[in-house]
mmCIF file of the N, C-alpha and C atoms, coordinates in Angstrom:
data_MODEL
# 
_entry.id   MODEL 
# 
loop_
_atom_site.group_PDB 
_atom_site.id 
_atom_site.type_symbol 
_atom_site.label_atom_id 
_atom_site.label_alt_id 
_atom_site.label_comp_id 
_atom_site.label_asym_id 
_atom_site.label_entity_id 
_atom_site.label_seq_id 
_atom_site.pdbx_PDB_ins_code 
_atom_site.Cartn_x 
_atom_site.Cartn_y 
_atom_site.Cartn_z 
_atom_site.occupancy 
_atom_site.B_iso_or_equiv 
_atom_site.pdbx_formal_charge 
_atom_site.auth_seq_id 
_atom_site.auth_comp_id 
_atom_site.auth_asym_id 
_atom_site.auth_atom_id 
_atom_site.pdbx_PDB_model_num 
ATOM 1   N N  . UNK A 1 1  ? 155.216 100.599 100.977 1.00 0.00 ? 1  UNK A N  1 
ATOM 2   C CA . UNK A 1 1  ? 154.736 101.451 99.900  1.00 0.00 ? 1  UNK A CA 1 
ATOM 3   C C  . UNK A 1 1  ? 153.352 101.006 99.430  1.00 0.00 ? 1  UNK A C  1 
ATOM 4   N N  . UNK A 1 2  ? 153.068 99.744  99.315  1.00 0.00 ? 2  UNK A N  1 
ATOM 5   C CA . UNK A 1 2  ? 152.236 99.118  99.139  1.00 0.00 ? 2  UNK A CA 1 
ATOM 6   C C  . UNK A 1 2  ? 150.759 98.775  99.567  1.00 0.00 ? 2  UNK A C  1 
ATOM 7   N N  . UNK A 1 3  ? 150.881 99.531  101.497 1.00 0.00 ? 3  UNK A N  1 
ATOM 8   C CA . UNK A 1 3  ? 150.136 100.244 102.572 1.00 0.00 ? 3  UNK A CA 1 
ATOM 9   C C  . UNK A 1 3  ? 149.412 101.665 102.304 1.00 0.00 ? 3  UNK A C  1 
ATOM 10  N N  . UNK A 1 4  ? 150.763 102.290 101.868 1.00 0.00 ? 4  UNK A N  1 
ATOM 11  C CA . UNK A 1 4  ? 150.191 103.618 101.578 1.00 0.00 ? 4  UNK A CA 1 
ATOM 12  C C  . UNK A 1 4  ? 149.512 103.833 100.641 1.00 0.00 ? 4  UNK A C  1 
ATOM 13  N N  . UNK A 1 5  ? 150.231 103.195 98.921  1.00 0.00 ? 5  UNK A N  1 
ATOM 14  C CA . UNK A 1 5  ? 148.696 103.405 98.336  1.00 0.00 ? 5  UNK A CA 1 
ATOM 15  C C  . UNK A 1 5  ? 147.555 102.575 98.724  1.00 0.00 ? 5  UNK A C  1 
ATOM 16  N N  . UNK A 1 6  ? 146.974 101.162 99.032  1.00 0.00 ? 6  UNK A N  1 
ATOM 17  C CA . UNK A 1 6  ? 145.777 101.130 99.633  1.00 0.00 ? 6  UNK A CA 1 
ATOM 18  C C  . UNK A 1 6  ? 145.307 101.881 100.636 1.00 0.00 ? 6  UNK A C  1 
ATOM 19  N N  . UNK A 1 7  ? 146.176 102.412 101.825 1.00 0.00 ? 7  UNK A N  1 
ATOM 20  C CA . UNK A 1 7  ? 145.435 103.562 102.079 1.00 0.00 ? 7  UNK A CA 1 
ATOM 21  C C  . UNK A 1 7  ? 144.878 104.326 101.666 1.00 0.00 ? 7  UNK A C  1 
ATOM 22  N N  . UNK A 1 8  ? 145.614 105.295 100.677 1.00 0.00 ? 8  UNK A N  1 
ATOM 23  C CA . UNK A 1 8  ? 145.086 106.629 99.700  1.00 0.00 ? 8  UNK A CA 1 
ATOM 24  C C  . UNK A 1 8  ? 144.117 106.384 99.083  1.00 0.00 ? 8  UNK A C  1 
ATOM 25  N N  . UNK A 1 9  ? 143.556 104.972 98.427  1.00 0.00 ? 9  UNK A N  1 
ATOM 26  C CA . UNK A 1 9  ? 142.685 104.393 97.861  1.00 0.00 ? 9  UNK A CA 1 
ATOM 27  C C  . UNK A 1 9  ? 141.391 103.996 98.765  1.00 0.00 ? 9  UNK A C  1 
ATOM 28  N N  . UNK A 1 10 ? 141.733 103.762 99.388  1.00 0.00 ? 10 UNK A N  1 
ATOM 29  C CA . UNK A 1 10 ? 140.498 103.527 100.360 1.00 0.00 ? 10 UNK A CA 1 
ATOM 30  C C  . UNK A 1 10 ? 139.874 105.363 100.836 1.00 0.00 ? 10 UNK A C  1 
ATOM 31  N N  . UNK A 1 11 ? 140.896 106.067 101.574 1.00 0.00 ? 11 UNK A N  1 
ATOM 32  C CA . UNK A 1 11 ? 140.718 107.218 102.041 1.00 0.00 ? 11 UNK A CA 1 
ATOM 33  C C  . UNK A 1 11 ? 139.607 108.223 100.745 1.00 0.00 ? 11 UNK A C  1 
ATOM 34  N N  . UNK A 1 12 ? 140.346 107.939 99.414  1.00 0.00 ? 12 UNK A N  1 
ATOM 35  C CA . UNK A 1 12 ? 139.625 108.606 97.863  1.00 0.00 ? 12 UNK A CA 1 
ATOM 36  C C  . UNK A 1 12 ? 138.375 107.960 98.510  1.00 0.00 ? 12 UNK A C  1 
ATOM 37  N N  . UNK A 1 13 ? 138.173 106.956 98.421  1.00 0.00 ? 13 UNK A N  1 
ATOM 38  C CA . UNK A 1 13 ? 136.771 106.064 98.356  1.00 0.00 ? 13 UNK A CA 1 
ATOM 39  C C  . UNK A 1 13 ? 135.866 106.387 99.288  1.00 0.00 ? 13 UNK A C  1 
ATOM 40  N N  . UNK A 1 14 ? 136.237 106.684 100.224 1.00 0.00 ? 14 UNK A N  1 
ATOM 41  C CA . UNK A 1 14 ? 135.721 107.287 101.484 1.00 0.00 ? 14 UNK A CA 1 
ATOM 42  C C  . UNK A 1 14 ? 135.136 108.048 101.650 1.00 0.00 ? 14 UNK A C  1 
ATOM 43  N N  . UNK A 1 15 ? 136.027 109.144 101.148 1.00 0.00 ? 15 UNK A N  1 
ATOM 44  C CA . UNK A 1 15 ? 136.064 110.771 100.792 1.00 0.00 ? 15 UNK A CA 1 
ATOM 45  C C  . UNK A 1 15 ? 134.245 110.495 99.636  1.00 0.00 ? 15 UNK A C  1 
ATOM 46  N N  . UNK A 1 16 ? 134.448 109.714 98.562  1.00 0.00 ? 16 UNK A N  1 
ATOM 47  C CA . UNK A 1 16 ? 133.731 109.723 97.372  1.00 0.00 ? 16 UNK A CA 1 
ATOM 48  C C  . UNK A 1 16 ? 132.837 109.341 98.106  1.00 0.00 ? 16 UNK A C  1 
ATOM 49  N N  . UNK A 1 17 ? 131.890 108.731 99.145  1.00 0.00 ? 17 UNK A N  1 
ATOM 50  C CA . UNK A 1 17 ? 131.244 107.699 99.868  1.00 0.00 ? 17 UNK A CA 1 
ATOM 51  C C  . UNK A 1 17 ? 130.538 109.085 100.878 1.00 0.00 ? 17 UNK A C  1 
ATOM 52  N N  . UNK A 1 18 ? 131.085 109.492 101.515 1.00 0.00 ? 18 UNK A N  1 
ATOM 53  C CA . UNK A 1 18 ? 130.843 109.990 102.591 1.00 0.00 ? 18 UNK A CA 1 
ATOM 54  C C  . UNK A 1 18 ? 130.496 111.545 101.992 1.00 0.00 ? 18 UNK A C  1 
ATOM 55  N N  . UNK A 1 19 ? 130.844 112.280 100.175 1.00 0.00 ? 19 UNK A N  1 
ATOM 56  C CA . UNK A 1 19 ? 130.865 113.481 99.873  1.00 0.00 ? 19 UNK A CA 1 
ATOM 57  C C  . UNK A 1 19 ? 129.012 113.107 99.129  1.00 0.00 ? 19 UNK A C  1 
ATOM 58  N N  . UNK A 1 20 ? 128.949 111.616 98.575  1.00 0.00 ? 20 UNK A N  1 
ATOM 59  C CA . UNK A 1 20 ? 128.020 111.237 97.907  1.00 0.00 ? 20 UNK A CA 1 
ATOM 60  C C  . UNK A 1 20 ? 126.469 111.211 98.655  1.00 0.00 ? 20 UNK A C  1 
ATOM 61  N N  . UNK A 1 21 ? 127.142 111.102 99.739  1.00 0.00 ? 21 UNK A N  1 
ATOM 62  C CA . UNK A 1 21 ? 125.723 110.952 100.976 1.00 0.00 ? 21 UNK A CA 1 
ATOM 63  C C  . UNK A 1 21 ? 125.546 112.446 101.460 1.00 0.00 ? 21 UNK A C  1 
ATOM 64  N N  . UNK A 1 22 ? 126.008 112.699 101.993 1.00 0.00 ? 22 UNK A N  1 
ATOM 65  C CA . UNK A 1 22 ? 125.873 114.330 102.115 1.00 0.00 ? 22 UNK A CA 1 
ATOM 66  C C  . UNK A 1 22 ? 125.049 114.714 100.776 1.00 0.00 ? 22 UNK A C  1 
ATOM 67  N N  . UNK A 1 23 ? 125.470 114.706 100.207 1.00 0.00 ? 23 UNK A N  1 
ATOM 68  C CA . UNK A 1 23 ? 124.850 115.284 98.868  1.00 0.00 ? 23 UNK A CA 1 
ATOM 69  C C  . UNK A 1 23 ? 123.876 114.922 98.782  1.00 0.00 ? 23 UNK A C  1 
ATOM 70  N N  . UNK A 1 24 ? 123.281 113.734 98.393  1.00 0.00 ? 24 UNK A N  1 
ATOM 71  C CA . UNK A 1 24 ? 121.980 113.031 98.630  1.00 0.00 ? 24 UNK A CA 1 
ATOM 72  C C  . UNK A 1 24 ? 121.031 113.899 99.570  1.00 0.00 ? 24 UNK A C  1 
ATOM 73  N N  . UNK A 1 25 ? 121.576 113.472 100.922 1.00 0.00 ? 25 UNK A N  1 
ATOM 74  C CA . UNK A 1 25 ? 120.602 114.393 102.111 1.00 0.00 ? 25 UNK A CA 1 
ATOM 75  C C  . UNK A 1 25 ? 120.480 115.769 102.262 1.00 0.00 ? 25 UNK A C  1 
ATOM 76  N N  . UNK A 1 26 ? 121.480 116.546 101.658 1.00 0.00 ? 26 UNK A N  1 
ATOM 77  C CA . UNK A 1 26 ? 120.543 118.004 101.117 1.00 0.00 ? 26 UNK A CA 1 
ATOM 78  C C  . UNK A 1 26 ? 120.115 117.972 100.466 1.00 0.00 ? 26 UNK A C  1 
ATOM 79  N N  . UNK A 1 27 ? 120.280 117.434 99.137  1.00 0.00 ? 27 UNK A N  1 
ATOM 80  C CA . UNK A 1 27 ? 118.965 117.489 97.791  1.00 0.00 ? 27 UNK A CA 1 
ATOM 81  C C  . UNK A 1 27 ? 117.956 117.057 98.873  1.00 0.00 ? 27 UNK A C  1 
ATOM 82  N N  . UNK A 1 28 ? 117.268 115.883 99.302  1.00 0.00 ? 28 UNK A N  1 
ATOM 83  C CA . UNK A 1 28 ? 116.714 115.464 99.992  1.00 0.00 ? 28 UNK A CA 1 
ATOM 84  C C  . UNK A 1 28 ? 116.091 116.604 100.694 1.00 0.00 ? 28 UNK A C  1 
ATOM 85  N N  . UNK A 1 29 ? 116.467 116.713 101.793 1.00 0.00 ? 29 UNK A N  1 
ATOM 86  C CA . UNK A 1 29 ? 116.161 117.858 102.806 1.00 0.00 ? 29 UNK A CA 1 
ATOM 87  C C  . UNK A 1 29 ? 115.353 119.107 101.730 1.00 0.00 ? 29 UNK A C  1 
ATOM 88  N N  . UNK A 1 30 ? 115.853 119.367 100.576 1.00 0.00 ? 30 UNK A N  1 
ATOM 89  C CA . UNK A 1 30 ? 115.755 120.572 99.903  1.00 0.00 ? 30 UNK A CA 1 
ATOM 90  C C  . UNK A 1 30 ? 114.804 120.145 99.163  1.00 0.00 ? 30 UNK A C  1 
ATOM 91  N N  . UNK A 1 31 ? 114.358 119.521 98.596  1.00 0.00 ? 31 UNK A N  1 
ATOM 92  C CA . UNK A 1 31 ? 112.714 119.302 97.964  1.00 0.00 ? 31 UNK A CA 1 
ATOM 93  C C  . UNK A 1 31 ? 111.794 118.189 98.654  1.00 0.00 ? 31 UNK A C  1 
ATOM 94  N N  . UNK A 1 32 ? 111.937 118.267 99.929  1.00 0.00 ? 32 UNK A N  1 
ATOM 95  C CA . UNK A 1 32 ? 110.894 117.577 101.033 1.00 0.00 ? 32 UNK A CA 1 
ATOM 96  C C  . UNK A 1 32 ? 110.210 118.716 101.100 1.00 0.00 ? 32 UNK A C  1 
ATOM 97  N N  . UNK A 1 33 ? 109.105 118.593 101.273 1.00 0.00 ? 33 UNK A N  1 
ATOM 98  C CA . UNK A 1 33 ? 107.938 119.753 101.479 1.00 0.00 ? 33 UNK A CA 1 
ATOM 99  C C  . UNK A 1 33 ? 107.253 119.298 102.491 1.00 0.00 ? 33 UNK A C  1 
ATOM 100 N N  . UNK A 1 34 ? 106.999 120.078 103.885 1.00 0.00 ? 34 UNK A N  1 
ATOM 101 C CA . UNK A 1 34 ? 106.517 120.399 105.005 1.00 0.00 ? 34 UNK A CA 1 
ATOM 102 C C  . UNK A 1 34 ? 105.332 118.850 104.929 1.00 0.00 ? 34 UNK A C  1 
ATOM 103 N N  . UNK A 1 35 ? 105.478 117.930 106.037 1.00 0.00 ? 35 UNK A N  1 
ATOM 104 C CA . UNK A 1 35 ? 104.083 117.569 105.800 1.00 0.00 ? 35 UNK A CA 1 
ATOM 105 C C  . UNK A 1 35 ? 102.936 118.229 107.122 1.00 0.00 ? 35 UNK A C  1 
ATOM 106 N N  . UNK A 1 36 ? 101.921 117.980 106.951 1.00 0.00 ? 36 UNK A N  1 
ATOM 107 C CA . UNK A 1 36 ? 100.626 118.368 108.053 1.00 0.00 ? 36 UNK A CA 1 
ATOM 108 C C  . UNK A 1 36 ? 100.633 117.219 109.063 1.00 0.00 ? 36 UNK A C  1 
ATOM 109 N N  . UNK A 1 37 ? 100.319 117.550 109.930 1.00 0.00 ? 37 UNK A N  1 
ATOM 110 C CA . UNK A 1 37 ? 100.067 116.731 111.524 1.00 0.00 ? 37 UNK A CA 1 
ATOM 111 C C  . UNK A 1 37 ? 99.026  115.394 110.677 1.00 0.00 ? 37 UNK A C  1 
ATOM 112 N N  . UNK A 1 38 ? 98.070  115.176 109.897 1.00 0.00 ? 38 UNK A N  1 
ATOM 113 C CA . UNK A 1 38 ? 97.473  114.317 109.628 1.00 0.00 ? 38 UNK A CA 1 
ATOM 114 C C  . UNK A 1 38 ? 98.240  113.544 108.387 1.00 0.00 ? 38 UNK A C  1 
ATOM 115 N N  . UNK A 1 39 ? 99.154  114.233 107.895 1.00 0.00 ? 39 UNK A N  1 
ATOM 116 C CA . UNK A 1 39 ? 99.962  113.517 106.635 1.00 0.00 ? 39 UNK A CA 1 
ATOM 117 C C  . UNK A 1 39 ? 101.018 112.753 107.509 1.00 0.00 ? 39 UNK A C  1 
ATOM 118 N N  . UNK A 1 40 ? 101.517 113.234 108.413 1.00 0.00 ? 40 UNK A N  1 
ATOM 119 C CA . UNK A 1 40 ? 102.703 112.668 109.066 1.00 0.00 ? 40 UNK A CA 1 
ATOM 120 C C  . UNK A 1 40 ? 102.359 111.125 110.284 1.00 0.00 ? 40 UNK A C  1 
ATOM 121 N N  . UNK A 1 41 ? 101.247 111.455 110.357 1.00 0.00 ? 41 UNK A N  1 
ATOM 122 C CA . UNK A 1 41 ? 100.542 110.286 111.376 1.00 0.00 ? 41 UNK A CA 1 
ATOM 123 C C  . UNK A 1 41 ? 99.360  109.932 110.861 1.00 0.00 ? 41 UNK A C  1 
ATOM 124 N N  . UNK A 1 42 ? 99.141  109.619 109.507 1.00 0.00 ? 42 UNK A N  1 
ATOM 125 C CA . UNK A 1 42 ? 98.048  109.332 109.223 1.00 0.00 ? 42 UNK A CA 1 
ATOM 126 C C  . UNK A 1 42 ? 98.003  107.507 109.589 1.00 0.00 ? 42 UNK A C  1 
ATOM 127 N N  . UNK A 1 43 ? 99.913  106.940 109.171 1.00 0.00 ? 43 UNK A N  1 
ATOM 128 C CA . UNK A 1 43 ? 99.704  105.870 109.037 1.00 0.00 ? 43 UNK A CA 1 
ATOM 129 C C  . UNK A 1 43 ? 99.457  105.198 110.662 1.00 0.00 ? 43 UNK A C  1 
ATOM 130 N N  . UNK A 1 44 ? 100.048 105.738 111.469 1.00 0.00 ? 44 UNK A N  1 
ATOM 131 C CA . UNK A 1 44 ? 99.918  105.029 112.600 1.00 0.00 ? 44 UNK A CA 1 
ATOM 132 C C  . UNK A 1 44 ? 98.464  105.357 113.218 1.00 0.00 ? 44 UNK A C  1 
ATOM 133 N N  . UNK A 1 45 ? 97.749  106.322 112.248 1.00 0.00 ? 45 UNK A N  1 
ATOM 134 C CA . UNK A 1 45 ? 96.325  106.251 113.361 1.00 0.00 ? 45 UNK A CA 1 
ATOM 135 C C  . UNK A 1 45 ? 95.455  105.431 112.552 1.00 0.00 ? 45 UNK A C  1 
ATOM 136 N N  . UNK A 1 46 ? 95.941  105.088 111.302 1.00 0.00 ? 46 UNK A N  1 
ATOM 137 C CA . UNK A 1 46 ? 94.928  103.819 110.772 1.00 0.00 ? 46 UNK A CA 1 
ATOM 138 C C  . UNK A 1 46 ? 95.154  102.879 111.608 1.00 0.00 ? 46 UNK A C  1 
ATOM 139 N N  . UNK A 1 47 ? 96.318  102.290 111.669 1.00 0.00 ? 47 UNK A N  1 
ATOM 140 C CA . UNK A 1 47 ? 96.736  101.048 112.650 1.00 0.00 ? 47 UNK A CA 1 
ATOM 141 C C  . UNK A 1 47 ? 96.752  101.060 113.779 1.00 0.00 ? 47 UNK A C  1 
ATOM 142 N N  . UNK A 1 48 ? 96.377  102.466 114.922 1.00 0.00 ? 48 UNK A N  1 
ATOM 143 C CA . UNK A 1 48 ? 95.509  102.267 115.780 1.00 0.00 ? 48 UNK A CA 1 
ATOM 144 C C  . UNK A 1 48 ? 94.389  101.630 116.278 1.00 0.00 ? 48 UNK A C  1 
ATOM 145 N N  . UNK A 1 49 ? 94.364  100.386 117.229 1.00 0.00 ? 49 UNK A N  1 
ATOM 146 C CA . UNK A 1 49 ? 93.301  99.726  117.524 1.00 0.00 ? 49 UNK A CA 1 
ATOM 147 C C  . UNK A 1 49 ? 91.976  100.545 118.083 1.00 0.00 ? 49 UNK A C  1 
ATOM 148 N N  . UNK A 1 50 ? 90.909  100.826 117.879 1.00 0.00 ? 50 UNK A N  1 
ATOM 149 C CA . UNK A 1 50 ? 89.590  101.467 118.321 1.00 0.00 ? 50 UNK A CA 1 
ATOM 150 C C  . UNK A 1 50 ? 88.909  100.608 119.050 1.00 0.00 ? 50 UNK A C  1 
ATOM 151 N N  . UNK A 1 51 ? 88.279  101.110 119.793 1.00 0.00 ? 51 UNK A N  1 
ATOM 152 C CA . UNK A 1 51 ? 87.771  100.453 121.151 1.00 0.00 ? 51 UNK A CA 1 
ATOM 153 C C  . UNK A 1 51 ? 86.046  101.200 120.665 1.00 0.00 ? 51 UNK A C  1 
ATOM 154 N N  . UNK A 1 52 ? 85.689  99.886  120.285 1.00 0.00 ? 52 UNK A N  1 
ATOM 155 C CA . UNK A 1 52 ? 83.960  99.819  119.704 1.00 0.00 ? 52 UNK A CA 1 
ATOM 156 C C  . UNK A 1 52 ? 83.384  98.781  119.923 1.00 0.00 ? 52 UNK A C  1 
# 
């Protein structure tokens, strides 16, 4: 008996864990705004080595 509720308890927790993240990553997803080809790689073409 003692199995089953830590199961059910863990499974709630889970459920709460796994409903909490989802959630997160559509808000997320839903007020990210498009970036531009130079916003999205700006950082790796600073830290591109140049040959001068």
């Amino acid at each position: 008996m003692r199995k089953l509720v830590f199961g059910a308890a863990l499974l709630a927790v889970a459920f709460v864990g796994c409903s909490a993240f989802i959630s997160a990553s559509l808000s997320a997803a839903r007020d990210a705004k498009a970036a531009t080809f130079s916003e999205r790689f700006a950082p790796a073409l600073k830290s591109a080595p140049t040959s001068g």
